[in-house]
DODRENSE-543647 format. One record per residue (C-alpha): x negated, y negated, z negated; residue in one letter. Coordinates in Angstrom, 3 decimals, m for minus. Each point is the difference from the previous one (the first is absolute). Layout:
# residues N
X;Y;Z;rest
X;Y;Z;A
...
This chain:
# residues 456
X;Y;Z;rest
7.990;9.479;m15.369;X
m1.092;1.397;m3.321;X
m3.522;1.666;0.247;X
m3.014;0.607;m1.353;X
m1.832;m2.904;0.717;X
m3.263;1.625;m0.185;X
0.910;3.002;1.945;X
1.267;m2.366;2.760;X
m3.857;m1.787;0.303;X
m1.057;2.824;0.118;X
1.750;1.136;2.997;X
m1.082;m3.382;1.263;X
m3.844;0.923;m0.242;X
0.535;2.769;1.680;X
1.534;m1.811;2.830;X
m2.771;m2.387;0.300;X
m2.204;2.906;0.175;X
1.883;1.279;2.793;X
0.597;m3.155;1.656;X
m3.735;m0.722;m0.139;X
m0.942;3.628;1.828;X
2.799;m0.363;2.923;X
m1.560;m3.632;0.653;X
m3.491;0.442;m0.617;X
0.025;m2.976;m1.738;X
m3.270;m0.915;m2.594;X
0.841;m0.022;m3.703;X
0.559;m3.780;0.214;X
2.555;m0.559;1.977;X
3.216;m1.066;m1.058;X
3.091;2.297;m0.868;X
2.601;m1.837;1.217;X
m2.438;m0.388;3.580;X
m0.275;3.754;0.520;X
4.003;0.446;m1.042;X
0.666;m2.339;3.012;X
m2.504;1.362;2.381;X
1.044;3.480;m0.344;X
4.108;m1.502;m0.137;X
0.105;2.145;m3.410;X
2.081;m2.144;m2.594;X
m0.746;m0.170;m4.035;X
1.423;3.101;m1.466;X
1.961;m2.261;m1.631;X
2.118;m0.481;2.900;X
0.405;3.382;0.943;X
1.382;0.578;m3.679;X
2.645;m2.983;0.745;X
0.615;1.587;3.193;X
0.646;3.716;m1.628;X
1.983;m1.472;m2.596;X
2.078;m1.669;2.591;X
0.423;2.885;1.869;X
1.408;1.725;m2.878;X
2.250;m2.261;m1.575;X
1.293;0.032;3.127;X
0.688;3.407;0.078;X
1.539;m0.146;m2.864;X
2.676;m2.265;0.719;X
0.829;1.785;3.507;X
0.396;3.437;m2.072;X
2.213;m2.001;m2.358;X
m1.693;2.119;m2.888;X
1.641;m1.733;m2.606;X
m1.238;2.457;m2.865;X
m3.614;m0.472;1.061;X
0.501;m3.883;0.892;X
1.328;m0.623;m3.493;X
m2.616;1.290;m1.981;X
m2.762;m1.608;2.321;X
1.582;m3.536;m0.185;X
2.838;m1.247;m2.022;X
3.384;0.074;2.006;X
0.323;m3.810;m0.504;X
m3.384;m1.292;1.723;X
1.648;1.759;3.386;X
3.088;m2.681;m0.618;X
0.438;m2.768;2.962;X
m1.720;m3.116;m1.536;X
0.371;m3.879;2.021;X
m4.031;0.038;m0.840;X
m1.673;2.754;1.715;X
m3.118;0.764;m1.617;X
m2.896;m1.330;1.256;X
m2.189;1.534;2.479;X
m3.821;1.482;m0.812;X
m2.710;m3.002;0.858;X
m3.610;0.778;0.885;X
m1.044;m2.034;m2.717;X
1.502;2.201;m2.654;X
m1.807;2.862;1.058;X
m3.627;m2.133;0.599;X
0.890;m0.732;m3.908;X
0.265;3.722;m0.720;X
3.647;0.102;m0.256;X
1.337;3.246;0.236;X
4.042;m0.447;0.941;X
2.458;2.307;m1.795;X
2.300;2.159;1.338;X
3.063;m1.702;m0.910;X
m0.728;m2.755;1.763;X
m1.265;2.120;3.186;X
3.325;1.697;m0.219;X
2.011;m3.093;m0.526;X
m1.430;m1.794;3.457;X
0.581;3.391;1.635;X
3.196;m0.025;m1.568;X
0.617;m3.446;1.222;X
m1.515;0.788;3.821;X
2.618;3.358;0.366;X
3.581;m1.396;m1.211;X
1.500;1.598;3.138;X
m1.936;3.247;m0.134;X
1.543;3.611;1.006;X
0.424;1.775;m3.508;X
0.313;3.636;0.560;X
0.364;2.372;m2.951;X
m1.006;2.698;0.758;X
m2.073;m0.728;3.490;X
1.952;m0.327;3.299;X
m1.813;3.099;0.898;X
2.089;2.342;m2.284;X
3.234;m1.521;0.127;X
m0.068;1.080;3.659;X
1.722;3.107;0.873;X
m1.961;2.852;0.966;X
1.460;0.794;3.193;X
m0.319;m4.112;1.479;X
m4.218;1.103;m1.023;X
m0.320;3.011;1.908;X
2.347;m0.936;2.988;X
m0.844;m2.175;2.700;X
3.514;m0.757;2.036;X
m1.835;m2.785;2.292;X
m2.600;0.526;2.843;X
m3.225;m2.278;0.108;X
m0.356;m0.466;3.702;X
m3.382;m0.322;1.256;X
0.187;m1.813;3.079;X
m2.588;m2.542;0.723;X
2.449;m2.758;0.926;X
m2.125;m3.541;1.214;X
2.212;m2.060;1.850;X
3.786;m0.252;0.885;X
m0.696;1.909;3.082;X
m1.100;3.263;m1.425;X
3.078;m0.308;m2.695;X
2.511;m0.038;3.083;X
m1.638;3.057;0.988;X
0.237;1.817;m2.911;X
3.774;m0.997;m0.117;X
0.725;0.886;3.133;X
1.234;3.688;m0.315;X
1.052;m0.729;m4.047;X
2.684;m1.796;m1.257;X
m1.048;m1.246;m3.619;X
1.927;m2.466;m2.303;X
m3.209;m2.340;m0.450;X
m0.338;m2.229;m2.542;X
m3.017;m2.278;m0.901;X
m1.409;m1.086;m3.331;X
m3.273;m1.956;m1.028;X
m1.569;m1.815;m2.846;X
m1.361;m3.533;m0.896;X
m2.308;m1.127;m2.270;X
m1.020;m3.746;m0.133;X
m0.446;m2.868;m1.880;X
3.548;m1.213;0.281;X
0.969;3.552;m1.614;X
0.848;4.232;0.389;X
2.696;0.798;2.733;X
1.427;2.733;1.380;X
1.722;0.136;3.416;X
2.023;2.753;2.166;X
1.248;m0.366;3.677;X
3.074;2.286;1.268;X
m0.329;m0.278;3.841;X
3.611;1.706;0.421;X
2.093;m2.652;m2.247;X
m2.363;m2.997;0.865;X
m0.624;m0.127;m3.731;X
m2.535;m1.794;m2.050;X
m0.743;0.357;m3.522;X
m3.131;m1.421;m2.089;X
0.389;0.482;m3.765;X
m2.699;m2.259;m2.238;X
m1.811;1.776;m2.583;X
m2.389;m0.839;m3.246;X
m3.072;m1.739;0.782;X
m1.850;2.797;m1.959;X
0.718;2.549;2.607;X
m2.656;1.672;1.784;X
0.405;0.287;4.243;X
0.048;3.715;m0.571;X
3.346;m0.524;m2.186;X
1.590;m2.655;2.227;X
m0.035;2.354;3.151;X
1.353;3.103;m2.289;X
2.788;m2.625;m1.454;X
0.738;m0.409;3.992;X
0.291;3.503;0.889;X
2.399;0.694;m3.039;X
2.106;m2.988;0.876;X
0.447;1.203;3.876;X
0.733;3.580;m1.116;X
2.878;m1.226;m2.569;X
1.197;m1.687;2.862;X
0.070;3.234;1.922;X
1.895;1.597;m2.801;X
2.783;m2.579;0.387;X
0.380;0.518;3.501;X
1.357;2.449;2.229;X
m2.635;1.435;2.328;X
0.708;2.998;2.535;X
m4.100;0.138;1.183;X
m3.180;1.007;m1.941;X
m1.816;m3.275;m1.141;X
m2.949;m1.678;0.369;X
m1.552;m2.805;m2.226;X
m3.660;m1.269;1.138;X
m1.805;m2.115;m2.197;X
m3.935;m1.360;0.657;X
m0.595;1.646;m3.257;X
m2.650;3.047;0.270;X
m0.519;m0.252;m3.784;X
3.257;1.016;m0.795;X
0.878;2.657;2.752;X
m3.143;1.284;m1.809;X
1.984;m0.301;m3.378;X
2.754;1.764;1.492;X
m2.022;2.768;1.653;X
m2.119;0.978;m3.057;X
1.054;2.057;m2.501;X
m1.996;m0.932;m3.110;X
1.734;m0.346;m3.035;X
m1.456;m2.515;m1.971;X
1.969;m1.871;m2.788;X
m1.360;m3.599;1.405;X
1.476;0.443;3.037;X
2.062;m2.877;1.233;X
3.813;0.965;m1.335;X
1.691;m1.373;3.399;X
m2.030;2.713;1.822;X
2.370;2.576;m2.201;X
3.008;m2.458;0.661;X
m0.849;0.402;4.032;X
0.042;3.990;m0.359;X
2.632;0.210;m2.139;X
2.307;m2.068;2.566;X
m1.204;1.489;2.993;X
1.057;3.271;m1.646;X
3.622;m1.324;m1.083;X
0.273;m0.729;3.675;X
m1.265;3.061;2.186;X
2.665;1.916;m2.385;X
2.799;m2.462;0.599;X
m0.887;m0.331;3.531;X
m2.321;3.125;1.096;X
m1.903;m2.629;2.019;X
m3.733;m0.160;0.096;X
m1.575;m2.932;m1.269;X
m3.113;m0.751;2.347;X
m2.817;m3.093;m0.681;X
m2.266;m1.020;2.267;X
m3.025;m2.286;m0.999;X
m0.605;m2.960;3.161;X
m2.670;m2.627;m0.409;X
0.925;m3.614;m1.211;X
m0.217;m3.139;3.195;X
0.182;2.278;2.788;X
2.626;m1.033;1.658;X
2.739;2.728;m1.255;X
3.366;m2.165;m0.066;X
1.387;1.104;m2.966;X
m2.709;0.008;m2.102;X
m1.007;m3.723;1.029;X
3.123;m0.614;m0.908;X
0.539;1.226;m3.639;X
m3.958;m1.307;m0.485;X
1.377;m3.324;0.961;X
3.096;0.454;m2.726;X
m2.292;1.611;m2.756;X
m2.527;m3.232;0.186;X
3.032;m2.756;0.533;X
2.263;m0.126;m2.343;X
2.812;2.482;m1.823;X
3.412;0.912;m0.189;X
0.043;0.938;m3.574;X
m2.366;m0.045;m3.314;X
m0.768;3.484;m1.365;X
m2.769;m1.662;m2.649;X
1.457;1.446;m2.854;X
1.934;2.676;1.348;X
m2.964;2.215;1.337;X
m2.223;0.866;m3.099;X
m3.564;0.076;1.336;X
m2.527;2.870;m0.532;X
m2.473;m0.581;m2.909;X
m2.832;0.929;2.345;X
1.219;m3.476;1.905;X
m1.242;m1.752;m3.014;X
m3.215;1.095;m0.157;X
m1.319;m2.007;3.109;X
0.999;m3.414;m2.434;X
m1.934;1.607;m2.563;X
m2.681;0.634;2.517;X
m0.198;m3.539;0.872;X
0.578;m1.448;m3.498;X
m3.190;2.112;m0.757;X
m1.684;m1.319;3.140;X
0.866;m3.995;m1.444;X
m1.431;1.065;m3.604;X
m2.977;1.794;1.337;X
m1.038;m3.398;2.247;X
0.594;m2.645;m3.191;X
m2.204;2.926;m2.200;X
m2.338;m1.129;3.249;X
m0.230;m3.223;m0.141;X
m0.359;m0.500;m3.529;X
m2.080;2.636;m0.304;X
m2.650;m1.447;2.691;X
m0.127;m3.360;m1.216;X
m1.993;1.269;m3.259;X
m1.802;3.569;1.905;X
m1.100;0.401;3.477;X
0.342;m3.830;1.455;X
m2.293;0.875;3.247;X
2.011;3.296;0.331;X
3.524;m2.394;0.350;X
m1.215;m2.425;2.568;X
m0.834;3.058;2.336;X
3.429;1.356;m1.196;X
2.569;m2.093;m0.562;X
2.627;2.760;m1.217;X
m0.016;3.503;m0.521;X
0.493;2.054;3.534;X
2.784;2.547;0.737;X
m2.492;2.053;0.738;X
m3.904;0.187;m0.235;X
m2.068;m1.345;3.545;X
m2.137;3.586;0.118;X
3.620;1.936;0.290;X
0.548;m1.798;3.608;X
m1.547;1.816;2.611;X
m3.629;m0.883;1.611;X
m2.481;1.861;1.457;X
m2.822;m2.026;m2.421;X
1.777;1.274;m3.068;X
m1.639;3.175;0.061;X
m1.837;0.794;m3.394;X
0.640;m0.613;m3.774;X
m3.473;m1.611;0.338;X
1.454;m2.786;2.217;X
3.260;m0.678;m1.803;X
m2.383;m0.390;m3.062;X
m2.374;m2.182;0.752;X
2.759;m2.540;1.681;X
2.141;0.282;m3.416;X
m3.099;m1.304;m1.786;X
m0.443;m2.672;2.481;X
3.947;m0.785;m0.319;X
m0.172;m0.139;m3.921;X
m3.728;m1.975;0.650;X
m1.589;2.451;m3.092;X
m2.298;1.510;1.846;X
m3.845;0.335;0.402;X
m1.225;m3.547;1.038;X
m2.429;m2.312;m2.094;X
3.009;m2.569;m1.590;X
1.918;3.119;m1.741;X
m3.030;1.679;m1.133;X
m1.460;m2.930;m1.506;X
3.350;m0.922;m1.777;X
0.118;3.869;m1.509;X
m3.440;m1.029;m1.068;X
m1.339;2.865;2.033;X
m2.580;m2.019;1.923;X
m1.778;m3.271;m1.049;X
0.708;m2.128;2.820;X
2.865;m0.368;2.678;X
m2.337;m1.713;2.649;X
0.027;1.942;3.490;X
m3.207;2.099;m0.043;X
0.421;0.103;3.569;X
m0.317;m3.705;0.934;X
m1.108;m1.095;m3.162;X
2.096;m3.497;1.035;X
3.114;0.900;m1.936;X
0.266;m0.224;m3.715;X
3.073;1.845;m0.211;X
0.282;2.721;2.573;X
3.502;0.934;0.355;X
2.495;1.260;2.484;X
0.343;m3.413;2.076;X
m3.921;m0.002;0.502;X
m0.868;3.304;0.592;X
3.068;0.018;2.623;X
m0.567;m3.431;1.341;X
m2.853;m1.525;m0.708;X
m2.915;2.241;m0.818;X
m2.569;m0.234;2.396;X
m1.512;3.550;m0.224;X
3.272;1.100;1.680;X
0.289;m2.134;2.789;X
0.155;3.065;2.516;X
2.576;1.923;m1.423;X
2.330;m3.208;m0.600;X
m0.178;m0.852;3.905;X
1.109;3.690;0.271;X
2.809;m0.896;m2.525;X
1.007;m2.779;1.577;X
0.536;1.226;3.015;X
1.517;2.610;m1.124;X
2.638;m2.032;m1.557;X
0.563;m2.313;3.416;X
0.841;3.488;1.409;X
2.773;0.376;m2.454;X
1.386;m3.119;m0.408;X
0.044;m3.773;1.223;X
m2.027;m2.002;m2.688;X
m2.825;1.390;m2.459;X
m0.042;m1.951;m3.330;X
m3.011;m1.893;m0.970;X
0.158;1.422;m3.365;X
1.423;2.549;m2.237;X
2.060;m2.680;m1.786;X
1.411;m1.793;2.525;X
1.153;3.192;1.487;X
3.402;1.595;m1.000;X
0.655;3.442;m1.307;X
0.448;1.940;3.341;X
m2.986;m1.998;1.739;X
m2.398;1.076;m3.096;X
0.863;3.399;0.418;X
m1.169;0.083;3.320;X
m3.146;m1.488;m0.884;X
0.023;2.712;m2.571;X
0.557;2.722;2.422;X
m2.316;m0.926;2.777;X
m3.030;m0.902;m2.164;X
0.114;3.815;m1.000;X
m0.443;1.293;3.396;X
m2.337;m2.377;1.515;X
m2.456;m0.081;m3.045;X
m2.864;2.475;m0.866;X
0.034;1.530;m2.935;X
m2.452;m2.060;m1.767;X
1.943;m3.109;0.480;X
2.712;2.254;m1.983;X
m2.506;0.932;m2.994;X
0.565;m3.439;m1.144;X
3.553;0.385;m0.355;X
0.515;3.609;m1.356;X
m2.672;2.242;m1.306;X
2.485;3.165;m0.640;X
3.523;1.077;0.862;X
């Protein structure tokens, strides 16, 4: 990406500035620590991810004017050597990655992308927008039981339709109860869940097209999240084209037809026949492969760019903590999905708490070992028991005899919440140190905390 690399550290600093107020952490303590504590990435990453995100874009708007005079028209040529992908080490040596090669791996990722110029949006007539020939029912339908009720005094051409998503690949699956008919359709691996049930409904209501049907219709799917789609009337360009494929078709039929188009979200494995059994066809199996056929969304993408990110961001990690915070990585082995004082828990009540057991966690904090090592104090011996030369975390915890009291308290504590208590901070694993963490806070006055933090 061509930048000023100056003007880039500098936005850097002021990250670490900011990273170092959200975490309370002291001046000392690492930068890649607090990035992983507070699950905030380099802004390095977030760069790659923007400039994903918009060569992306790009390509989906099929912009050719603006793509050409980004990137020359022959980089975006099929190669049999895809370029290679970003490394963690690249960016530990200050490697910046340009855009051309950014937007040839995107490039590579998205061969079977929907290209829409301009977006689906406006090549939509107005009239399909505005008018809504379908009915969202909003029956609470749990088991087979209440269905036959609701069918009782109706009669409804019903049709089925669901979505799978798995390792062994994207399907999508419809069920006609009236012809006995089963059809599951496989589709790129890229596609989201979202797009797989849409893909579903569109292929039932083609077949409804093709048929000749006397009765208003009714397709249920276990789909809220796109009876949603259907329902709202946002109109956003990055909305999923099929959704303006569905509306458009339902329209084309309630004016050949004059029926009413009805869907009906019911709940997946609750015993409802038909949709057991086109969940059974949409995970076994299919009758025909649609891979490259159905174009996929370029918001599908953007979870593989999420994840890609995800696999850079952890080999940044552990590079990164074999050089800066070492005691940091053995308490966590990888950075979280999210950070442990987001979870809920009655203890995590203050800023003053979180603090104090980030310090701990990054082990730069108040105690007689990382004083004397800033050269802030002359000696690391425990002026408590005067028995320890070098009075850090695993005494004061463990060992410390001034604080007998408090660690029975601990202790016991700990038995409360779980099976075994470690007999010291290193043989103890992430989660387990944590706890000792945790309940050390509670239990202990505040002076046996003025050793560990003066001011948060």
């Amino acid at each position: 990406m061509n930048c000023n690399v100056t003007l880039l550290k500098k936005l850097d600093i002021i990250q670490n500035k900011a990273l170092r107020i959200i975490t309370g952490a002291m001046c000392s303590t690492p930068i890649n620590a607090m990035q992983c504590e507070s699950c905030i990435p380099p802004l390095i990453l977030r760069r790659i991810q923007l400039a994903s995100n918009f060569c992306l874009k790009l390509i989906a708007s099929d912009n050719k004017s603006v793509m050409d005079r980004i990137l020359p028209p022959q980089s975006f040529q099929i190669s049999s050597t895809p370029p290679p992908k970003i490394s963690g080490s690249e960016l530990i040596s200050g490697h910046t990655p340009e855009l051309l090669r950014i937007a040839m791996n995107i490039y590579e990722l998205s061969i079977n992308i929907y290209q829409a110029k301009p977006w689906p949006l406006y090549k939509t007539n107005f009239v399909i927008l505005v008018n809504k020939p379908y009915n969202i029912l909003r029956d609470k339908i749990n088991n087979q039981m209440e269905l036959n009720q609701l069918m009782e005094n109706k009669s409804y051409y019903k049709l089925y339709t669901d979505g799978s998503k798995s390792e062994n690949g994207v399907t999508s699956a419809f069920y006609d109860p009236q012809l006995q008919m089963v059809k599951s359709h496989k589709i790129d691996n890229n596609s989201s869940i979202f797009t797989a049930e849409s893909y579903a409904m569109l292929l039932a209501l083609q077949h409804i097209k093709n048929i000749c049907i006397s009765s208003d219709i009714l397709i249920l799917t276990d789909s809220k999240s796109l009876l949603m789609a259907l329902d709202n009337n946002s109109q956003r360009y990055n909305i999923n084209y099929i959704i303006y494929n569905i509306r458009k078709i339902v329209y084309e039929i309630s004016q050949l037809t004059g029926k009413i188009i009805n869907f009906l979200w019911v709940p997946s494995h609750c015993g409802i026949t038909g949709n057991e059994i086109v969940d059974c066809a949409a995970r076994n199996g299919f009758d025909a492969d649609h891979s490259s056929l159905m174009k996929i969304p370029h918001t599908d993408y953007q979870a593989a760019i999420t994840h890609d990110l995800k696999r850079l961001w952890h080999e940044y990690w552990n590079i990164a903590s074999t050089q800066k915070g070492k005691w940091y990585a053995t308490i966590q082995g990888s950075p979280p999905a999210k950070p442990w004082y987001t979870y809920k828990n009655e203890n995590i009540d203050n800023r003053k708490f979180i603090a104090i057991l980030n310090r701990l966690r990054f082990g730069h904090c108040h105690i007689p070992t990382h004083l004397n090592r800033l050269n802030l104090i002359p000696s690391a011996a425990c002026s408590h028991c005067n028995e320890e030369p070098a009075a850090d975390l695993e005494h004061l915890f463990m060992k410390c005899r001034k604080f007998g009291l408090q660690r029975l308290v601990m202790v016991s504590d700990l038995q409360a919440a779980s099976d075994s208590v470690p007999q010291s901070l290193h043989s103890s694993g992430s989660s387990k140190r944590l706890q000792i963490f945790q309940s050390s806070l509670h239990i202990c006055s505040d002076d046996y905390w003025n050793i560990v933090t003066r001011r948060v």
